[in-house]
N, C-alpha and C positions, 0 to 999 in steps of 0.2 A: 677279308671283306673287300667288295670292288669300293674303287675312289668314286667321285662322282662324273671323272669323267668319263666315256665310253670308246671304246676303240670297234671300226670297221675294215671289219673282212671283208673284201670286194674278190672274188671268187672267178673266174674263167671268164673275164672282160677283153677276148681276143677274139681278133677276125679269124683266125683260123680254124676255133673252134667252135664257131656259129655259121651256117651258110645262110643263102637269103630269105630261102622262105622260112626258116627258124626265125629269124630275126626280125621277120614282119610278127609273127605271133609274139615274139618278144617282146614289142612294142612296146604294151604295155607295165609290163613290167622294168623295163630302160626308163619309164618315164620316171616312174615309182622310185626306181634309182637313181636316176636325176636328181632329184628332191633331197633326199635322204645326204645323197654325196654333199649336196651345195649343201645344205644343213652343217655335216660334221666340219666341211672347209670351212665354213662362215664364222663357225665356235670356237675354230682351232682345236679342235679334235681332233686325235690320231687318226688315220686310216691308211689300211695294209692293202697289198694287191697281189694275188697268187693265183698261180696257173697251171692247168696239166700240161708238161710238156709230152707231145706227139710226133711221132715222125710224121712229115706232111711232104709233099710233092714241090717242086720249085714254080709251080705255079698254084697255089696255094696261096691265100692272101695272106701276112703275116702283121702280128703287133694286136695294138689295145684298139679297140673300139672306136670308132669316131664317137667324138665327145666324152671320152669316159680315160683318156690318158692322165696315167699318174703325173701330180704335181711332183714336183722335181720334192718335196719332201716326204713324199709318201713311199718308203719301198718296196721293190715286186720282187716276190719269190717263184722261181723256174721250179716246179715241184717236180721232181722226181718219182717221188711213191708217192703213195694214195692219198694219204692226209698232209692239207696245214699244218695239224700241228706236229709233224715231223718236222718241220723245221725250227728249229732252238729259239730263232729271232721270234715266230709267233707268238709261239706259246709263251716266252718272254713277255710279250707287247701286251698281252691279254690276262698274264698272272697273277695282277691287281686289280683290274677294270674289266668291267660289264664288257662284252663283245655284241656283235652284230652282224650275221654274216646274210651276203646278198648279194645278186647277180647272179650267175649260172651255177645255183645252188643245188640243182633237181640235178647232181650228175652225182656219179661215183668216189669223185673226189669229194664232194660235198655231203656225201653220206658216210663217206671214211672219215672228214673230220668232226661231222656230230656225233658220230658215234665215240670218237676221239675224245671229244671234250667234254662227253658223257661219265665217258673212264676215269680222265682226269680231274673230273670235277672242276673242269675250266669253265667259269662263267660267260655261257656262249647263248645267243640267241639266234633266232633267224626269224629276218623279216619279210615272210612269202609273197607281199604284194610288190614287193623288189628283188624277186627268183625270177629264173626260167630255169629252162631245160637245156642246155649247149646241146649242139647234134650229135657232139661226138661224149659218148659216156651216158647221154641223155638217164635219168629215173622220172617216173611220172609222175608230178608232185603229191597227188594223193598217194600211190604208194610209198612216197618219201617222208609223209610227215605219217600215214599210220604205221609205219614199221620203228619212229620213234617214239611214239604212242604217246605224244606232244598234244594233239587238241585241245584237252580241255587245259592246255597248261599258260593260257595265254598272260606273261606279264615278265616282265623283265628287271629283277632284281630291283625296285624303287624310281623305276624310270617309267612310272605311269603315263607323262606326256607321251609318248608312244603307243600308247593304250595297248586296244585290243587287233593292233597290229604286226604283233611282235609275237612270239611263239619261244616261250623259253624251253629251253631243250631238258632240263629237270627240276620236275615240278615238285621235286622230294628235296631239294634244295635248300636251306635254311638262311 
């Protein structure tokens, strides 16, 4: 059973993987994650940082996001393969407590680790009003959340204050 505190996945919060007119449409939802971030910092709540790495060009911008670098206690994982939880640390960080994942969720990596944490019966949620699409891997968030077939699943393991903006990834979950 999750503890009561929650841990966030903060998902492909890099310049290299968002260009600009991505990230003006982004907007909104960076704000959305604004929020949420200062929230889990405020609480003292964990939060995780992970990203596709890509080969990029030497003029490629590189690193996190303006406004969205990890606090020197948070750590970032260089992902490799397709899912989060391929790496031991996540799936660790998340094997007790509620998750939340958010940020550049509408990609490929973020659909290999809901599907991931579907498998694994990892207590994983996502919060879409704090998604976008990175440019690179982009999925289109309605196709992202009907192919988890998540809608009507909205709620989060007893963490109602997040109401009905959280989408838990299975709703067969007890």
């Amino acid at each position: 059973m999750a503890t009561s505190e929650p841990v966030l996945l903060c998902l492909n919060l890099r310049r290299e993987l968002i260009d600009e007119a991505q990230m003006a449409r982004a907007a909104p939802a960076l704000a959305e994650l604004a929020e949420t971030l200062a929230t889990f910092r405020s609480q003292g709540w964990r939060v995780l940082h992970a990203y596709t790495v890509r080969p990029r060009s030497a003029d490629t911008p590189f690193g996190a996001l303006p406004n969205f670098e990890p606090a020197a206690n948070e750590p970032v994982f260089a992902l490799q393969g397709a899912s989060a939880l391929a790496e031991t640390q996540v799936t660790d960080a998340l094997a007790a407590r509620a998750g939340l994942m958010a940020g550049g969720v509408f990609s490929r990596c973020g659909l290999a680790t809901a599907l991931a944490a579907q498998e694994q019966r990892v207590a994983l949620a996502i919060v879409p009003d704090a998604c976008f699409a990175p440019s690179v891997e982009a999925v289109a968030a309605h196709h992202f959340l009907e192919f988890l077939d998540a809608q009507g699943a909205a709620r989060l393991l007893g963490y109602e204050a997040w109401g009905a903006n959280v989408i838990c990834l299975d709703a067969r979950r007890q």
